[in-house]
N, C-alpha and C positions, 0 to 999 in steps of 0.2 A: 504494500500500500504506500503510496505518496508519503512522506512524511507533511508535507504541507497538507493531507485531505483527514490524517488523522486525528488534528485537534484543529476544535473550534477556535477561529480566529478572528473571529466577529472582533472583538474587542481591542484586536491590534490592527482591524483594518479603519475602525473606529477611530482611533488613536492617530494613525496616519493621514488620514482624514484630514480631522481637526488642525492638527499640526501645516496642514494645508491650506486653509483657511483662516484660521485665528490668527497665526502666530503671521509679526510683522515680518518674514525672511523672506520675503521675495527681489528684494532690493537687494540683499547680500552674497556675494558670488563666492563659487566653491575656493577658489583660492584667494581671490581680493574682492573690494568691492564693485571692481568694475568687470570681475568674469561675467561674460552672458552666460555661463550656464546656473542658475541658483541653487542654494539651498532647497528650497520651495520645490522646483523642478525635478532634484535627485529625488525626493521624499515622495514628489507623483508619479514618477517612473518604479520605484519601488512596491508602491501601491498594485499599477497597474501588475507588475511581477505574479504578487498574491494571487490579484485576480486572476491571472491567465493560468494559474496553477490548482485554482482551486473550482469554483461555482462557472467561472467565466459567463456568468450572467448579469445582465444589467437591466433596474427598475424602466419601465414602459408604463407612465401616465400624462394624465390632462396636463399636468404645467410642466413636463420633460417634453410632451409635444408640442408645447408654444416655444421652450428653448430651443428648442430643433427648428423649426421654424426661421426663428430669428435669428438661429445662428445659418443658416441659411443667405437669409437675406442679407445678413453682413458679410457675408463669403461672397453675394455678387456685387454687392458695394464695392466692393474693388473695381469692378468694369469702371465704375463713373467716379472714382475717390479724386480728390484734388490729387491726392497720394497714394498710390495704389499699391506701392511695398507696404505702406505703413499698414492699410488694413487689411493687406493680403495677411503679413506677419504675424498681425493680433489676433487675427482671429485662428488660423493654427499656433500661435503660439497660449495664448492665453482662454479664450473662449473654447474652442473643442478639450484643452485639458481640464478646463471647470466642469463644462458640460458633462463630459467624461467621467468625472469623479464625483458629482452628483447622483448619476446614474448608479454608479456602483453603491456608495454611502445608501440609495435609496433601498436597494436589494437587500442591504443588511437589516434594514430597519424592517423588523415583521410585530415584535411585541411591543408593548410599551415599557416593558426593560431595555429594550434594545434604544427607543427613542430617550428615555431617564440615562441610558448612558451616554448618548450625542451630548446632553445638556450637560449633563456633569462633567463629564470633558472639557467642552469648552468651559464651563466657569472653571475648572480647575486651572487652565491656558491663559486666563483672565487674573485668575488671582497671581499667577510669577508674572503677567505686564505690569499689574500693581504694584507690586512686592518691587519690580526692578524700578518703578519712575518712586518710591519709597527710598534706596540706595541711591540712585540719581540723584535727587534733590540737592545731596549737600553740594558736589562738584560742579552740579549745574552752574546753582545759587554763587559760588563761591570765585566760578570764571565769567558770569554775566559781567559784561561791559554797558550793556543799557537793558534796560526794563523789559524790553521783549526776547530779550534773550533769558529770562528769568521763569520763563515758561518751560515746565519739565517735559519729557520724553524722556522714551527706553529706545533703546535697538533701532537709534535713529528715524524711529515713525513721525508722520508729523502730528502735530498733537490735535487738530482734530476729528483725524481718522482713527488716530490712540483712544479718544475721548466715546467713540461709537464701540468701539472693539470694548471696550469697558462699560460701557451702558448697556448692551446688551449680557454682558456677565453680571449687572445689577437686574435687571430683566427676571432671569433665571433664579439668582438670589431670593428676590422676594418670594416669587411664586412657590419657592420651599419652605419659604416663612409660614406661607399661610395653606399649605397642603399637606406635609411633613406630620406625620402625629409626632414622633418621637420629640422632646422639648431639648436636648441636647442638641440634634441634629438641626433645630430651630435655630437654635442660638449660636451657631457654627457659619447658618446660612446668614442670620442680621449680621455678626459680624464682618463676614464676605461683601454685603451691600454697602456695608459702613465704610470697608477699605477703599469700595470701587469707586464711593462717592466722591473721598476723598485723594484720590488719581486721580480723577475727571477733574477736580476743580484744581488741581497739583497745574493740570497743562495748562489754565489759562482757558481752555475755549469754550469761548460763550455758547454755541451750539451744543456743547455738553450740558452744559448749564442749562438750557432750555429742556435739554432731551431728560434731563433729573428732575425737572420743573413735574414735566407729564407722565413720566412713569410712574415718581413718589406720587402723586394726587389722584392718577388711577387704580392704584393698590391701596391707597386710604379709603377710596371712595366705596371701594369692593370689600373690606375689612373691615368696618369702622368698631370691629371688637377690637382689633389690634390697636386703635387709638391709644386708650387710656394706659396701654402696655408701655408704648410704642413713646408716646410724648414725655416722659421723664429722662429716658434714654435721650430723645432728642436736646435735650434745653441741657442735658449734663454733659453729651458728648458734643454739640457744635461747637461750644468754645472751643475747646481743645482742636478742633480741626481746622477749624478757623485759623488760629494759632501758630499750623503750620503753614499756610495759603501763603506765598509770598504777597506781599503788598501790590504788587504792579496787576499780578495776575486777578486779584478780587476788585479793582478797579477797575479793571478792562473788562470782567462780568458784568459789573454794573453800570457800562456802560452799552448792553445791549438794546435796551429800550431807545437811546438815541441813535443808536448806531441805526435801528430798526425803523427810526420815523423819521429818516434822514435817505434812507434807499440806499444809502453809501456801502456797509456790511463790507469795511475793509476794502474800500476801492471796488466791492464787484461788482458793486452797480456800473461802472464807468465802462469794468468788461463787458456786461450784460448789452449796454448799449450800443457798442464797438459791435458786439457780435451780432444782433438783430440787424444794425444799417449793411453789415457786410452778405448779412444773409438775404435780402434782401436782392442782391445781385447774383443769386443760386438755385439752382432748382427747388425749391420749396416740399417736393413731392419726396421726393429720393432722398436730399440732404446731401451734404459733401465727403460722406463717406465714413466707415466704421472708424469712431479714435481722429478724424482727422480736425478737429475745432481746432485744434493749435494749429495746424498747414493754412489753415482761413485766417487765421488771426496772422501770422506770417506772415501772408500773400496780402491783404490788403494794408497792414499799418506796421509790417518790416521784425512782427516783433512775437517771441511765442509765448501766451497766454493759456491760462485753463483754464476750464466754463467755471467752476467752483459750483456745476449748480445741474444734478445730475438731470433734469427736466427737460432745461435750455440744453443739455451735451444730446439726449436722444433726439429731442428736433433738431440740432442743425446736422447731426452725423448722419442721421438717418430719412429727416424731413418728416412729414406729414405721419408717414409711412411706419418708421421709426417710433414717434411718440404713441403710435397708435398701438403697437405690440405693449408697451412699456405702460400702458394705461389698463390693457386686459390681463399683465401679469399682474398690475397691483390689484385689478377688480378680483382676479381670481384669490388672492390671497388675504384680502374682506372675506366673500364666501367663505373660507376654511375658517377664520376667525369668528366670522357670523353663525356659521354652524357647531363650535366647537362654544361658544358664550351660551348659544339656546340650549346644549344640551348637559351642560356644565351649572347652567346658572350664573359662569361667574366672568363678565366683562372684560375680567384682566388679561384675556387673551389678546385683546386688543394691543396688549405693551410690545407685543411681537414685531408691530409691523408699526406704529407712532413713531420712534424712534427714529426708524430707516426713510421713512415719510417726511421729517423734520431735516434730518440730514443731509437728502436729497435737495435740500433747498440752499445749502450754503457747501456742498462736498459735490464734486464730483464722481460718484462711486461705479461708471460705467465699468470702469478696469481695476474693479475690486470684487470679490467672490461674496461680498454679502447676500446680496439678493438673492444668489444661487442656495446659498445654505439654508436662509429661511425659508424660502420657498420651500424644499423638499422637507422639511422639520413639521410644517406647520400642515402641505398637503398630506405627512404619512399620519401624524395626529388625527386630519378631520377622517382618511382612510381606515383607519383602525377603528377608531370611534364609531364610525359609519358601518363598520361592518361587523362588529362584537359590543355586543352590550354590556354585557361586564368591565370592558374596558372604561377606564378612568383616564382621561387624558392627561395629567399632570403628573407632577413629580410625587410619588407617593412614596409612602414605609414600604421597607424590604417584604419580596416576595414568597411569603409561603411555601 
């Protein structure tokens, strides 16, 4: 017998997974930081290995057939790209290997043990980005030259993509809060959301801030037993956290509300505007191709930009055409949310996809794997759910 078909490896391909996903190394190259081949990429090659050794089968649903789809039609977007390496590259380079690795990640998920281990995983993946902009801080703090350099990172992430990679490990956090019987295991999980909060407001970015605004008030709103718990812990631990915030960085939180009534949000209104007059001059329908907003911002005002604004990045990359996929992958992932709230009772599945909603508006996450990961998390949920009624979709006590 195979040694790879002898034992269950759900758990390591699990593992490989996540490691795929969560973790910030796709930036960093197997010998320096400028080898093109990554970390990231050995760890997916590795993956596929498993697979081809073992099941070599791969999950076949409704939102793997809109990513098919779409991946697709960014494969002919190269025919009309301003730059047609570039999204010829992307998309074998980085979209068929997400795709790719969803699929599989999706075959493994059949119980809702199997899904309770995706989620722990990643919050465990979440708590060492924590733990590392926690050791950061002092060296950060200690070599800032001006105030915005005072803003934490690990593993060279920028800190508002660090700030979602972490929102969603407080996401997970709570939801053990208040599912979890066991009260040790409770208090394992608030402490985990307490870390995450405080790395999110470690980097400085106000879009974290916001994305902690709407998770914390939609887990109180759906809890409000957890209140009277929950509010002494608060008023005793924000000092303290506070405490550590650099100064530069809780000013520049609070100055989101201006930031936000001013349209500026860091100059991207001024890109925002730049790229609308330039698209203007482009096919509207098609767009300028997979990945290529920066070739447009280039070609017309000499200079490479990024949308910062995942919405504005699938209308001009893709046009009309584009936004229109990216509107029925979020619709379908309401539905899964919608269906999983009715049969739960409990809203806070909504924290799944709020987050990635928010960040979409000030990040450009087109050539990041989030979307891909929730998506498959939250369609195997409403699928399990849907098709076993004893199943409980949340993070419960160990199984029987």
């Amino acid at each position: 017998m195979n040694i790879l078909r002898k034992y269950d490896l759900t758990l390591l391909k699990v593992a490989v997974c996540l490691v795929f996903f969560v973790t910030p190394l796709e930036s960093i190259g197997i010998s320096d930081e400028s080898s093109p081949f990554s970390i990231v990429k050995l760890v997916a090659l590795f993956l596929f290995m498993i697979w081809g050794f073992t099941s070599r089968k791969c999950e076949k649903n409704q939102i793997i057939r809109i990513f098919l789809l779409l991946g697709g039609y960014w494969l002919f977007s190269s025919l009309w790209a301003l730059n047609p390496s570039v999204s010829f590259s992307r998309v074998l380079n980085f979209y068929i290997p997400s795709l790719f690795t969803i699929m599989i990640v999706g075959y493994e998920i059949k119980r809702d043990s199997d899904l309770r281990n995706v989620l722990l995983s990643y919050l465990f993946g979440c708590i060492v980005l924590a733990i590392n902009c926690h050791i950061s801080r002092a060296e950060i703090l200690a070599n800032a030259k001006f105030s915005d350099m005072e803003r934490v990172t690990t593993f060279g992430q920028d800190q508002n993509e660090l700030s979602f990679l972490l929102i969603m490990g407080l996401v997970i956090a709570l939801h053990g809060v208040q599912t979890y019987i066991d009260k040790r295991v409770r208090l394992i999980f608030l402490l985990s959301a307490i870390l995450f909060v405080y790395a999110i407001l470690l980097t400085g970015s106000r879009t974290g801030a916001i994305m902690i605004f709407s998770v914390v008030v939609l887990f109180i709103w759906n809890n409000k037993k957890y209140t009277t718990f929950l509010l002494p812990i608060f008023i005793l631990g924000f000092p303290i956290v506070i405490a550590q915030i650099p100064e530069s960085s809780i000013e520049r939180i609070l100055e989101t509300k201006e930031s936000l009534s001013t349209g500026d949000v860091s100059s991207r209104g001024d890109i925002w505007n730049k790229a609308f007059r330039a698209f203007t001059h482009e096919n509207q329908l098609l767009g300028v191709g997979y990945l290529n907003f920066p070739e447009m911002m280039k070609h017309y005002y000499g200079s490479v930009k990024a949308s910062h604004n995942t919405y504005i990045s699938y209308l001009i990359n893709g046009g009309v055409i584009g936004l229109f996929f990216l509107l029925v992958i979020l619709l379908k992932l309401y539905k899964y949310c919608s269906f999983l709230v009715k049969k739960t009772k409990n809203s806070y599945w909504f924290a799944y996809i709020f987050p990635l909603m928010i960040a979409m508006l000030t990040l450009e996450t087109q050539h990041r794997r989030w979307m891909f990961l929730i998506a498959i998390v939250l369609y195997k949920a409403y699928f399990i759910l849907k098709h076993d009624t004893t199943f409980e979709p949340t993070l419960t006590k160990d199984e029987k």
